[in-house]
C-alpha positions as CSV (number, residue, x, y, z in Angstrom):
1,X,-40.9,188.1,122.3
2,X,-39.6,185.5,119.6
3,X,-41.9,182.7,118.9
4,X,-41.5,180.0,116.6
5,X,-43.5,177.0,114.7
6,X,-41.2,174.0,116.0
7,X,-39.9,171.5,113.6
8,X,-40.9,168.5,115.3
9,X,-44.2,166.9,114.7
10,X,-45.4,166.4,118.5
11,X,-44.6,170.8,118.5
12,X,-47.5,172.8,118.2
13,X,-45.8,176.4,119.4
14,X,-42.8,177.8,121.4
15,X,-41.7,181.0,122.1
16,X,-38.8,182.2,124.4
17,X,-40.7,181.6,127.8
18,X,-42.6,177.9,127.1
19,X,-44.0,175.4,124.5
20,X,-46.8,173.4,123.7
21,X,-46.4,170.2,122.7
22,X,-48.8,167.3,121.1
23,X,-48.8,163.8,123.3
24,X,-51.0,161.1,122.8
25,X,-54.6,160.6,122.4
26,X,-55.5,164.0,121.7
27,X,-53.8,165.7,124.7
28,X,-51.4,168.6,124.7
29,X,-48.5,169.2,127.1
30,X,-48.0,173.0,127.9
31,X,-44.7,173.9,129.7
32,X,-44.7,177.3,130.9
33,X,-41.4,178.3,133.2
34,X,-41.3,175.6,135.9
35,X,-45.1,174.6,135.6
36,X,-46.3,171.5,133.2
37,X,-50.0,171.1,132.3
38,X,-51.2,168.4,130.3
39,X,-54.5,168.7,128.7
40,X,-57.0,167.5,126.6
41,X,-56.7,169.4,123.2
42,X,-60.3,170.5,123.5
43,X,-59.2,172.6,126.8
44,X,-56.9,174.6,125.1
45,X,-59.7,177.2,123.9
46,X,-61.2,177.2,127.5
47,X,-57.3,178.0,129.0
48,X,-57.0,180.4,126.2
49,X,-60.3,182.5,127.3
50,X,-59.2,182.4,130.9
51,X,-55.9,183.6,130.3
52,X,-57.5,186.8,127.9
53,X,-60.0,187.4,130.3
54,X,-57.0,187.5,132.8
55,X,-54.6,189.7,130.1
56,X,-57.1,192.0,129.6
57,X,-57.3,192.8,133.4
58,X,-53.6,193.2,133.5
59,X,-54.1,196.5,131.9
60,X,-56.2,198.2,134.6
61,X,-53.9,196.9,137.8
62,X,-51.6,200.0,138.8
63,X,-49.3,198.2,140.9
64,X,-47.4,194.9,141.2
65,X,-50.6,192.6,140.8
66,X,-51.0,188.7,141.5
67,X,-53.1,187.0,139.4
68,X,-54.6,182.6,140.1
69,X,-55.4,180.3,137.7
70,X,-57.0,177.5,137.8
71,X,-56.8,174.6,135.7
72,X,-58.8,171.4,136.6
73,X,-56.6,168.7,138.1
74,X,-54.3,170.9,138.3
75,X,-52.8,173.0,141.4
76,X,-54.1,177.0,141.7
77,X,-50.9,178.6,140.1
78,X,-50.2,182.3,141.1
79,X,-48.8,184.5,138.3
80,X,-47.7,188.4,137.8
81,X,-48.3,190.5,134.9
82,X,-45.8,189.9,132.8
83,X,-46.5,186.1,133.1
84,X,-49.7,186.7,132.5
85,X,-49.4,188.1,128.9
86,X,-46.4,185.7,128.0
87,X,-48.6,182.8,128.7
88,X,-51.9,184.5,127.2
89,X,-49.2,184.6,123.9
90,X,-48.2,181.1,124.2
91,X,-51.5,179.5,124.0
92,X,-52.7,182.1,121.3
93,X,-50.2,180.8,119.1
94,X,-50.9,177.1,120.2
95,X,-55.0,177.7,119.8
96,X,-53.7,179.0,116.0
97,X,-52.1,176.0,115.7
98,X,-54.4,173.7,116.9
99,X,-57.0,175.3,114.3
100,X,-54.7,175.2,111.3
101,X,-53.8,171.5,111.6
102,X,-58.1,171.0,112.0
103,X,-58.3,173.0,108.7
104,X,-55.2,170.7,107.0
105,X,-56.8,167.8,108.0
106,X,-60.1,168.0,107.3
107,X,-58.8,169.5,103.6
108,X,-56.1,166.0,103.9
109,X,-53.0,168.0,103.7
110,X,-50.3,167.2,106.5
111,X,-48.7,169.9,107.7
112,X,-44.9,170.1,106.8
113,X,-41.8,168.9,109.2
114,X,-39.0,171.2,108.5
115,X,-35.7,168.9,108.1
């Protein structure tokens, strides 16, 4: 799975199957397949958990498994195992992002824009 560090500002994370983007006021837009979330940035760890807790099950389901998630204000969404994992990846790499720009701010460095 490639994944990449996008070059525009509002990017936090992309890889091959969705992005997460910055918006205003401290919210994040996730885009995963046809389904759009847009969050608080502070959610992001609690989405992040779910979606381990739910990775981590993936591992003991022996046939074509279904798995919800729920995210508040947001419609149940129903995703296999391979979706699963792919979005667990996504917002790994969007938490890590989310903690280095904390770390580069609160040490007053902005983070660089690839031209």
């Amino acid at each position: 799975m490639a994944s990449s560090v996008p070059s525009s500002p509002s990017a936090l994370f992309a890889t091959d199957h969705g992005s997460v983007r910055r918006t205003t006021r401290g919210r994040v837009r996730l885009q995963f397949g046809g389904m759009r979330w847009t969050l608080a940035a502070s959610e992001v760890p609690v989405l992040r958990d779910t979606t381990r807790s739910l990775a981590s099950e993936v591992y003991h389901c022996e046939r074509d498994c279904r798995w919800q998630l729920r995210v508040d204000g947001h419609p149940t969404v129903v995703l296999d195992s391979d979706e699963v994992l792919r979005l667990d990846a996504l917002l790994d790499g969007a938490l890590t992002m989310l903690e280095l720009d904390a770390i580069l701010e609160d040490a007053s460095i902005s983070r660089p824009v690839a031209a």
